[in-house]
Each structure stands twice: as C-alpha cells, then as structure tokens.
N, C-alpha and C positions, 0 to 999 in steps of 0.2 A: 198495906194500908187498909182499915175497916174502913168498909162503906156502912152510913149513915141508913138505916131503915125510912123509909119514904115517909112516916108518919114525922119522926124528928126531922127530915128535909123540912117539910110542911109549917112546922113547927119553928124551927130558924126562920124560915120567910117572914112568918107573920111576926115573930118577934120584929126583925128589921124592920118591915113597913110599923109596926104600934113605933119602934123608936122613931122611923122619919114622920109618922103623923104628930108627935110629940114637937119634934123641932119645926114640923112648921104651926103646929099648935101655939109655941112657944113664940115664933118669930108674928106669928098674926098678932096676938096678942101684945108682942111689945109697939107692933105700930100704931096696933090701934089705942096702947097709951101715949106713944110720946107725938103722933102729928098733932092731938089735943091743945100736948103742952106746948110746942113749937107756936100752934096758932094765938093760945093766951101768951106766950111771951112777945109775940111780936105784933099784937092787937088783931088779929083776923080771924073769921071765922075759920070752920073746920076745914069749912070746900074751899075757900080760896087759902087755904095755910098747904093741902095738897096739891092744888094745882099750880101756885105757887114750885111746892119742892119737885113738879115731877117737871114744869118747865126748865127749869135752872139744876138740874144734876141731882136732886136733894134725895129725892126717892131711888133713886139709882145706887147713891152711896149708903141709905139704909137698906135698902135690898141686900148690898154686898154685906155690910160691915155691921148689921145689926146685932151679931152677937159681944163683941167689942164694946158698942155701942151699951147694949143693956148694962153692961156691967159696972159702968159707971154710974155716976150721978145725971140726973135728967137733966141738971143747969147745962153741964158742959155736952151733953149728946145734939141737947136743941143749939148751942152755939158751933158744935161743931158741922151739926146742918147747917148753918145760915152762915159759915164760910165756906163750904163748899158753894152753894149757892149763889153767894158772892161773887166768888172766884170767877164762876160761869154768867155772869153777868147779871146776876141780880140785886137789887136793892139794895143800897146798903145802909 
C-alpha cells in the first residue's frame, strides 16, 4: 500500500472539515428558515415559536431530522414539527 505524502494528508483533512462546515452551514441555515415559518404558521413570534419547539421535543427532532426535513415542502416540515410537539405535550 502507498502511503499518502503529508501535504495530500493535509489536504484530505481540510477537504472533510470544508465538507462538514458546509453541512452544518447548510443545517444552520435551514433552521434558521423554517422556526420563522413554524412561528408565522402557528401565529408566534420567533422567540416564543423556538422556545416553544425546544420545550416540547420540536428542536430536538430538527436537530435529528433536518436533512429529511429540508427536502420537503416547508407546509409539511412545520406540521411535522408541531406533531412532534404535540405528541410531547404541547398545544394542540
């Protein structure tokens, strides 16, 4: 087996961290679209639409599942939040 010259090691790392800054680049970004639309669909502002979703599970399940999540439609991402949420005893 060839071993990799230290500059290409070097090289691969940084590739991997640009790709993970990218996915969390990507995962920041869609939360910081959809708790908006979460808060306008269910009349709240921004702060109580997240304190809301971190009380009752909401943030938790976008944490996990937000790439699932983007790739849908925003109607059914923010319902699918607010039955999670539900679930765990929030408003319904």
């Amino acid at each position: 087996m060839e071993k990799k010259p230290y500059l290409c090691k070097k090289l691969d790392i940084a590739m991997a961290l640009r790709s993970l800054d990218k996915e969390i680049s990507d995962k920041v970004n869609f939360m910081t679209f959809i708790i908006p639309e979460f808060a306008k669909s269910y009349k709240m502002n921004i702060q109580e639409a997240y304190l809301y979703l971190e009380q009752y599970g909401g943030m938790d399940y976008l944490d996990k599942c937000w790439w699932a999540l983007h790739t849908d439609n925003p109607f059914w991402a923010v319902r699918d939040m607010f039955e999670v949420c539900k679930n765990n005893g929030g408003k319904q």
